[in-house]
KEKE-3310 file (N, C-alpha, C; in steps of 0.2 Angstrom, whole numbers, plus 5000, padded with zeros to 4 digits):
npx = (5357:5368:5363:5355:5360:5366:5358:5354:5352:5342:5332:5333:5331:5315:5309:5309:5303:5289:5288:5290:5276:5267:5265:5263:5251:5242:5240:5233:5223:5217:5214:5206:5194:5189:5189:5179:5176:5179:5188:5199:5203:5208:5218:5226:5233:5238:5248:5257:5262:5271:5281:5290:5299:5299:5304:5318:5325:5325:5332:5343:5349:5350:5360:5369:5374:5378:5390:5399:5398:5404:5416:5422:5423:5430:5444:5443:5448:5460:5468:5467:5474:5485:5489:5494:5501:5514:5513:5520:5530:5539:5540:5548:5560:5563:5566:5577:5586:5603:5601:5591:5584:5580:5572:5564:5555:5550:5543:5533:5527:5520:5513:5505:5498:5492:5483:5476:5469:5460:5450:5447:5447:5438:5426:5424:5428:5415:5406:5407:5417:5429:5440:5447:5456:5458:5468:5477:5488:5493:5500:5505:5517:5524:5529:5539:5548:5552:5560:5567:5574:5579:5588:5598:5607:5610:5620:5626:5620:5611:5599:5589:5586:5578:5567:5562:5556:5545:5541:5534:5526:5518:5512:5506:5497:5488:5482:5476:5465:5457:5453:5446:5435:5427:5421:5406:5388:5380:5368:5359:5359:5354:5341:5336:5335:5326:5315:5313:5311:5296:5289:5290:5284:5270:5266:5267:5257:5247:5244:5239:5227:5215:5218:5214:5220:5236:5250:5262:5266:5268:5281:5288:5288:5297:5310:5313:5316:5328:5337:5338:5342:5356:5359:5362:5368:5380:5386:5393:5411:5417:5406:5391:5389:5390:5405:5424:5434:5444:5452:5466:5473:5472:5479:5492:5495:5495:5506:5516)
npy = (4921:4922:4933:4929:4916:4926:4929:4930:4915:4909:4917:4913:4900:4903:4909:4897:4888:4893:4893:4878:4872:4881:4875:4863:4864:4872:4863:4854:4859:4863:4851:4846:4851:4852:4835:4821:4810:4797:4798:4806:4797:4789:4795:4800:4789:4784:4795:4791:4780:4785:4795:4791:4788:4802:4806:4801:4804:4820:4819:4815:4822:4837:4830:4827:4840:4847:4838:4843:4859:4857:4852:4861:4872:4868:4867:4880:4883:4875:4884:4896:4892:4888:4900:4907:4900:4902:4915:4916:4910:4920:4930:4924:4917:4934:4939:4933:4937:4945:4960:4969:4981:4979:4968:4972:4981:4972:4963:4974:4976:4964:4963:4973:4968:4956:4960:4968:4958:4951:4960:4967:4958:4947:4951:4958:4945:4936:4944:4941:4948:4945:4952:4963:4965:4972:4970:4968:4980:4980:4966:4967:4977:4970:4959:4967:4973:4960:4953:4964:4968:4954:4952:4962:4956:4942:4930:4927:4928:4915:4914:4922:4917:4908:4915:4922:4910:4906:4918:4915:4901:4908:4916:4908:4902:4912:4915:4901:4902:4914:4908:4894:4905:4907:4897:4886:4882:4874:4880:4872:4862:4868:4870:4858:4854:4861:4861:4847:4846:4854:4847:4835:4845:4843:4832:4826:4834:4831:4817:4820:4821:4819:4820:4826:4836:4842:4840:4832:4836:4851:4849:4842:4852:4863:4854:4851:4865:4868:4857:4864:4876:4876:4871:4881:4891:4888:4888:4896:4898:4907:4915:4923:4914:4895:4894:4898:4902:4915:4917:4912:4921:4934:4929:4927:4939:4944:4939:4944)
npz = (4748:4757:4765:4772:4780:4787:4796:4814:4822:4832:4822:4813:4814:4817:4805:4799:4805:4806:4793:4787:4796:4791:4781:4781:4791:4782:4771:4777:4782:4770:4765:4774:4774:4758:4757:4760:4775:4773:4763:4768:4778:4771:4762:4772:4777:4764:4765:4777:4771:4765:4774:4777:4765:4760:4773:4773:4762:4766:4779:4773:4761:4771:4781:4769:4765:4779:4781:4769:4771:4785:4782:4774:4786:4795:4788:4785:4796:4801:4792:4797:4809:4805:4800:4811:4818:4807:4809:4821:4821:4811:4821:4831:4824:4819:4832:4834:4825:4821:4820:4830:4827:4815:4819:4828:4819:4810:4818:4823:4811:4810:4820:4818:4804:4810:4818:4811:4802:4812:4815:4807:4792:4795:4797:4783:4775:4782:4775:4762:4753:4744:4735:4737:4753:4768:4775:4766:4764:4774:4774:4764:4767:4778:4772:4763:4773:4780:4769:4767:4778:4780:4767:4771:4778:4769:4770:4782:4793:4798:4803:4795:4784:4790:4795:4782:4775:4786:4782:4770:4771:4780:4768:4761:4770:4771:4758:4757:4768:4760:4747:4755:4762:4751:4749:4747:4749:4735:4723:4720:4727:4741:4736:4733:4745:4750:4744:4747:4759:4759:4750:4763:4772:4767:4767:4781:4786:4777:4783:4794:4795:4804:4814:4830:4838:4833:4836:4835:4823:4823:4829:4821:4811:4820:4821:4808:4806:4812:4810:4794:4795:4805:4793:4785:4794:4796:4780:4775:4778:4786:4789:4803:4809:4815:4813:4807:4817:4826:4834:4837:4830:4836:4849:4845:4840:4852:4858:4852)
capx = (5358:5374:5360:5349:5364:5370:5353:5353:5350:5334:5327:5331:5326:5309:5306:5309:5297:5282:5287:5286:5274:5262:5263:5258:5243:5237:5239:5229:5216:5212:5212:5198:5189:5187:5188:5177:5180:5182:5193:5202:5205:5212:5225:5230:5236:5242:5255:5259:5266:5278:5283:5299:5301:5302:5309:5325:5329:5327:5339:5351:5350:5352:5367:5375:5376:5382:5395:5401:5400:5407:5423:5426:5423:5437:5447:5445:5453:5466:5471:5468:5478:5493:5495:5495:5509:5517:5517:5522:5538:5541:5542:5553:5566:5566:5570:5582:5593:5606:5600:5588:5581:5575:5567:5556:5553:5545:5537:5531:5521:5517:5508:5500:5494:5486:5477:5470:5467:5456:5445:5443:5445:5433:5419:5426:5425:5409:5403:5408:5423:5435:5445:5452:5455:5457:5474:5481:5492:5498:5501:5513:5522:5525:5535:5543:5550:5556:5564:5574:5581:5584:5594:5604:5612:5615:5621:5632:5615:5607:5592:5587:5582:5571:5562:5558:5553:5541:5535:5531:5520:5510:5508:5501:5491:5481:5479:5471:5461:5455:5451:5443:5431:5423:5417:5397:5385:5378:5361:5355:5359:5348:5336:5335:5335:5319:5310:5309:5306:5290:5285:5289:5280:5265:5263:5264:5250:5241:5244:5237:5222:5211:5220:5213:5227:5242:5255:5268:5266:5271:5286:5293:5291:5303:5313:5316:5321:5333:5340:5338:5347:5361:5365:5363:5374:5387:5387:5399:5414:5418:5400:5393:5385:5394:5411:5429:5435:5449:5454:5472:5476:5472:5483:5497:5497:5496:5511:5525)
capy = (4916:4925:4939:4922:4916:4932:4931:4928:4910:4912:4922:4908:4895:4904:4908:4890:4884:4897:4892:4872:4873:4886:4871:4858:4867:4873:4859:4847:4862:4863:4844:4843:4855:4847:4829:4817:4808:4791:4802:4808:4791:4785:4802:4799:4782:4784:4800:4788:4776:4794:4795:4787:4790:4809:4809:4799:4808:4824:4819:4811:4831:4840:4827:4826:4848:4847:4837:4847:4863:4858:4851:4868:4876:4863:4869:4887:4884:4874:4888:4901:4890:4889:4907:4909:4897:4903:4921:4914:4908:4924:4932:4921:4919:4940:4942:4930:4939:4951:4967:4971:4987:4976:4964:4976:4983:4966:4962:4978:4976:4958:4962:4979:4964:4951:4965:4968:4951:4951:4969:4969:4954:4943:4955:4956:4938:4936:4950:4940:4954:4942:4954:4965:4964:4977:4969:4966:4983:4979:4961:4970:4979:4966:4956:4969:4970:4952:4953:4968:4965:4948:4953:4964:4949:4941:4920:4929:4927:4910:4915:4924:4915:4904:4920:4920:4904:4907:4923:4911:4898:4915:4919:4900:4902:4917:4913:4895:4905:4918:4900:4892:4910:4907:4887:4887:4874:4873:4883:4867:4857:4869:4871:4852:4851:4867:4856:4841:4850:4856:4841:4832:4845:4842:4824:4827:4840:4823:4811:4823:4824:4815:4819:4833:4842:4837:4842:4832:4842:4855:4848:4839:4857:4863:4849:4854:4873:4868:4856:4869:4882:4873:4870:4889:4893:4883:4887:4902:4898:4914:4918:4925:4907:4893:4895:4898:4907:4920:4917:4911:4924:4936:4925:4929:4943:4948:4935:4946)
capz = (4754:4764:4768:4778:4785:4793:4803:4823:4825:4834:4821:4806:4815:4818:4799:4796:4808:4802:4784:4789:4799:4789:4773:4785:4795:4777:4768:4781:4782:4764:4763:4780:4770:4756:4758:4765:4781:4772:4758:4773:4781:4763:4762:4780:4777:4761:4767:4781:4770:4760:4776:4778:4760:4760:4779:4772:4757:4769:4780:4768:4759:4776:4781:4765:4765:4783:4782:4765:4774:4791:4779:4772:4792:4797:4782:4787:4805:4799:4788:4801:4814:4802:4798:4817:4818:4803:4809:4828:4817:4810:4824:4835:4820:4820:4837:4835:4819:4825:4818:4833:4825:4810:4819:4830:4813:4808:4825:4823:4805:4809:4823:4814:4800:4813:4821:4805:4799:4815:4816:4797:4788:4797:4796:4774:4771:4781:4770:4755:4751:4744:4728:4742:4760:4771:4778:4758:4764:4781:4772:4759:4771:4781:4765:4761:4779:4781:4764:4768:4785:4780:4763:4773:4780:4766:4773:4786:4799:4793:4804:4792:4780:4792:4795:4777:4776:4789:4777:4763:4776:4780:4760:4757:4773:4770:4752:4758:4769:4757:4746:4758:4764:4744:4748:4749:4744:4729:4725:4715:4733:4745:4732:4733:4754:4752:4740:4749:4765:4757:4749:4767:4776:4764:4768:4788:4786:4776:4790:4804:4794:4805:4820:4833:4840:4829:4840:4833:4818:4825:4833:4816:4808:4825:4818:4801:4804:4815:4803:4789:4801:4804:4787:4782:4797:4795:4775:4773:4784:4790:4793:4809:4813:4819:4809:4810:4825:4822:4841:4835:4828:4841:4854:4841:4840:4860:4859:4846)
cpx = (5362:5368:5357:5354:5367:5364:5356:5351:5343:5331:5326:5325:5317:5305:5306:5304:5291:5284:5285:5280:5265:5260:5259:5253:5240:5236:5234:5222:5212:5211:5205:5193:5187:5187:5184:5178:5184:5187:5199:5209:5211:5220:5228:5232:5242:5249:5256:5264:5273:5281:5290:5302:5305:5305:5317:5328:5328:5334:5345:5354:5354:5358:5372:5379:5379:5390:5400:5404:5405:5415:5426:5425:5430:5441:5452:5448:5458:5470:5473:5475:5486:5494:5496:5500:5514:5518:5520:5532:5542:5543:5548:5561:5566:5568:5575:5588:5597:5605:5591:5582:5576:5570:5561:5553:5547:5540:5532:5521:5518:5512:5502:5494:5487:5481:5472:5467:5460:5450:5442:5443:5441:5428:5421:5424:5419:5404:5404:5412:5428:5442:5450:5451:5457:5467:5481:5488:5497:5503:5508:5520:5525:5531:5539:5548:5555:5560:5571:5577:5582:5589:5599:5609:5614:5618:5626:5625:5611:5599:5587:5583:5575:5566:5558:5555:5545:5535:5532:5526:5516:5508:5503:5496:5485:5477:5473:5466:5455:5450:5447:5436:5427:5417:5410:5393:5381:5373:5358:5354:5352:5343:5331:5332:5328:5313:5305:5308:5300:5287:5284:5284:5271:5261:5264:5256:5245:5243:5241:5230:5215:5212:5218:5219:5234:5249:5262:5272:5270:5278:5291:5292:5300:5311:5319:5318:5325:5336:5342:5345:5353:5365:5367:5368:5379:5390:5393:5404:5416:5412:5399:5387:5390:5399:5418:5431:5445:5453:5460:5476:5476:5479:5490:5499:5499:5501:5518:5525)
cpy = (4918:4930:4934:4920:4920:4934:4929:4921:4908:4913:4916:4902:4895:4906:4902:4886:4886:4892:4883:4871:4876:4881:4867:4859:4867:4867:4853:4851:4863:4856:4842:4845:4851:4840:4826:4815:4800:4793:4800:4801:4788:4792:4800:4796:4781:4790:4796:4785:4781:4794:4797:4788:4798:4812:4808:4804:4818:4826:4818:4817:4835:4835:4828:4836:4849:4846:4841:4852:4863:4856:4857:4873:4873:4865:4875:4887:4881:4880:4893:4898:4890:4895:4910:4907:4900:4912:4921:4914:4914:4930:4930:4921:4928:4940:4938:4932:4944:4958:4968:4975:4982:4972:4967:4980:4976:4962:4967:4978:4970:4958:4967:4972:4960:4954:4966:4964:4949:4956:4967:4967:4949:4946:4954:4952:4935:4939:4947:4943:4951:4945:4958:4968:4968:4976:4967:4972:4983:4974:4962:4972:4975:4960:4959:4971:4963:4953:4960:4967:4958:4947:4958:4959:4946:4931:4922:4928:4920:4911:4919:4922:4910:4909:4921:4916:4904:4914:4918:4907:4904:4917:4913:4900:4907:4915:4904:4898:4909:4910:4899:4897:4909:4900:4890:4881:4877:4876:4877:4863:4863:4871:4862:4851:4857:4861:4849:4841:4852:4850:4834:4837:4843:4838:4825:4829:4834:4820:4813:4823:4825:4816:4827:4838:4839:4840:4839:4833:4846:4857:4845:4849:4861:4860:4850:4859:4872:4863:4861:4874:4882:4871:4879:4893:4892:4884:4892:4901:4900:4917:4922:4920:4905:4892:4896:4904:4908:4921:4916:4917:4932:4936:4927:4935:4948:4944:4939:4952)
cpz = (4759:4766:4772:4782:4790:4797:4809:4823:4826:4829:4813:4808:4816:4811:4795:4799:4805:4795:4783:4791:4795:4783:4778:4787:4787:4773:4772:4783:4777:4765:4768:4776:4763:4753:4763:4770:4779:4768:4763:4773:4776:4763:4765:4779:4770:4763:4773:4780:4766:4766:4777:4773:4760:4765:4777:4766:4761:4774:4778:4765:4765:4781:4776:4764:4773:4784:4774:4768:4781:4786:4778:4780:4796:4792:4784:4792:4803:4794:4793:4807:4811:4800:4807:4818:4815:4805:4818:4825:4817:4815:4830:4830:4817:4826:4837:4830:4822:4825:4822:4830:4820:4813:4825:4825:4809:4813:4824:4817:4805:4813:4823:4809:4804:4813:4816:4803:4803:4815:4811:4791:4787:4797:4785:4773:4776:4779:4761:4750:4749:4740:4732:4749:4763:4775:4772:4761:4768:4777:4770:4763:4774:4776:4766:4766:4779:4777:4765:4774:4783:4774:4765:4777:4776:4769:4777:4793:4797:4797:4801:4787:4782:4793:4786:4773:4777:4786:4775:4766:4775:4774:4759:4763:4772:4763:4752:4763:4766:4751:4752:4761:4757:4745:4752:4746:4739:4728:4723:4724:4739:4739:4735:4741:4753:4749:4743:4757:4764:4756:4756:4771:4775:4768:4775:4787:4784:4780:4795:4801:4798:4816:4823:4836:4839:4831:4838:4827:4817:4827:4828:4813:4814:4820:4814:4800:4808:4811:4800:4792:4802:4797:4783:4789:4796:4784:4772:4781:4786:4792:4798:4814:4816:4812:4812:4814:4821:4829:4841:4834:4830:4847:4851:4842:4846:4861:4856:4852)
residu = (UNK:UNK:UNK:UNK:UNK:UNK:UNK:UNK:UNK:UNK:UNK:UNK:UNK:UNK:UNK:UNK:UNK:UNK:UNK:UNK:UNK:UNK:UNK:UNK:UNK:UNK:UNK:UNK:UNK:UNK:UNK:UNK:UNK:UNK:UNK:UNK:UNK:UNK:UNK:UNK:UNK:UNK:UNK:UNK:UNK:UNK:UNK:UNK:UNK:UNK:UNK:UNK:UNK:UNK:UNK:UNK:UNK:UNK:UNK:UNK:UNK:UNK:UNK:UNK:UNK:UNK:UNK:UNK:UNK:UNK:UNK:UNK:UNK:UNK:UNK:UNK:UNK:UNK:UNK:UNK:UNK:UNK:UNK:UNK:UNK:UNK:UNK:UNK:UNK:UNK:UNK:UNK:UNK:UNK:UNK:UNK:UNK:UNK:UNK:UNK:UNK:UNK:UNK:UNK:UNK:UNK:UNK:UNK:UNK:UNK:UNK:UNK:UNK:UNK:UNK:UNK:UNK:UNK:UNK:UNK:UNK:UNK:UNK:UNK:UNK:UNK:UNK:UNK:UNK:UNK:UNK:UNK:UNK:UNK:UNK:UNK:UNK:UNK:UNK:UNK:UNK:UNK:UNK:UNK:UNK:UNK:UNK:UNK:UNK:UNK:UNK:UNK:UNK:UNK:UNK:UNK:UNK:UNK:UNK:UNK:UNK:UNK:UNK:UNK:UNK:UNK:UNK:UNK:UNK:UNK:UNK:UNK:UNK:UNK:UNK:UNK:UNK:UNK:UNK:UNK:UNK:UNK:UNK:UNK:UNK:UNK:UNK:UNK:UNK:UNK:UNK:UNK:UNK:UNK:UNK:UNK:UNK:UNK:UNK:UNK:UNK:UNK:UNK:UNK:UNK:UNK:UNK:UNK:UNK:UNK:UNK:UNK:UNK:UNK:UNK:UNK:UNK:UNK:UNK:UNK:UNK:UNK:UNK:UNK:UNK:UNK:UNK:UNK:UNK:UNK:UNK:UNK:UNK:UNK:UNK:UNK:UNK:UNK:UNK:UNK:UNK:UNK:UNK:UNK:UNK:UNK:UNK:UNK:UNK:UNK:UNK:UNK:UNK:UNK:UNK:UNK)
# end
């Protein structure tokens, strides 16, 4: 399912249409074929009244996975937003300790980290790469850093310890990050949203049966791959749909 969400846009929404779209034409073309015209009239009327039935429990499906997903996309920016604050921190309480050299030495690897967090951990966790991150090394350094110029003061600098502080935010930030990059829906839930996409394009395709150019047909499959789309976009929230933006964390780092 990550390999359909890392399509273009465009190119989901148009395998969702054919595939809607290809139930419904065939479905109302075997049934012309063979059913009579009274048959017909009887089919038509009864998928009329399914309608409403398999239009609602559609969209209650393609709502109720939205709003799941968008929680964990909301999630992931909040995560991303606070390790941007949280290494904003960590830089302003460095430049603020007395031993200068240390804290260009921590400026230096925090803003080595960001950079990475950007380039080649955003492509990682929309790749599904969660065991180990490409920025795991800068990260370390970056510890190990804070922790030693701020043990060389000792409570004789008390700015130092807000600089550590400000580490440990950035450890619970990446880590609810890294968390939050795993959150996906359920395979039983779009299993569920394909199903009665199918069974509703069905009964369209019976309701046109009668009808010469079934143009809105055509327009309710449109419909449902854009639905559809939107939810496999939005499913992996580091994706390269609509997801969490790493734009913070940029700004940061052209700020230390």
């Amino acid at each position: 399912m990550r390999t359909v969400s890392a399509l273009p846009p465009w190119l989901i929404i148009a395998i969702g249409f054919v595939f809607f779209a290809a139930i419904s034409a065939g479905c109302r073309f075997a049934l012309s074929r063979v059913a009579s015209p009274e048959r017909s009239a009887e089919l038509e009327e009864y998928a009329g009244k399914l309608l409403s039935v398999f239009g609602a429990t559609f969209a209650f499906l393609v709502g109720f996975a939205i709003t799941i997903t968008w929680s964990a996309v909301s999630a992931g920016q909040d995560a991303v937003d606070l390790q941007a604050s949280s290494a904003q921190q960590v830089s302003w309480a460095a430049s603020a300790i007395q031993d200068q050299g240390g804290a260009a030495e921590v400026n230096g690897n925090l803003r080595n980290y960001l950079n990475t967090v950007v380039n080649k951990d955003g492509p990682a966790l929309a790749a599904g790469n969660f065991s180990a991150l490409p920025s795991a090394e800068t990260f370390d350094t970056l510890q190990n850093s804070v922790h030693r110029v701020a043990s060389g003061h000792g409570n004789a600098d008390p700015v130092a310890s807000g600089m550590v502080s400000a580490a440990a935010s950035l450890t619970a930030a990446q880590s609810k990050v890294t968390a939050v990059a795993q959150r996906s829906l359920p395979t039983i839930l779009i299993a569920l949203i394909l199903l009665s996409g199918l069974l509703l394009a069905a009964t369209v395709g019976m309701s046109a049966l009668t009808v010469k150019r079934p143009y809105l047909m055509y327009a309710w499959a449109f419909i449902a791959a854009v639905s559809v789309a939107v939810v496999l976009m939005i499913d992996f929230p580091f994706g390269s749909g609509i997801g969490v933006n790493l734009g913070p964390l940029s700004v940061a780092a052209g700020s230390i």
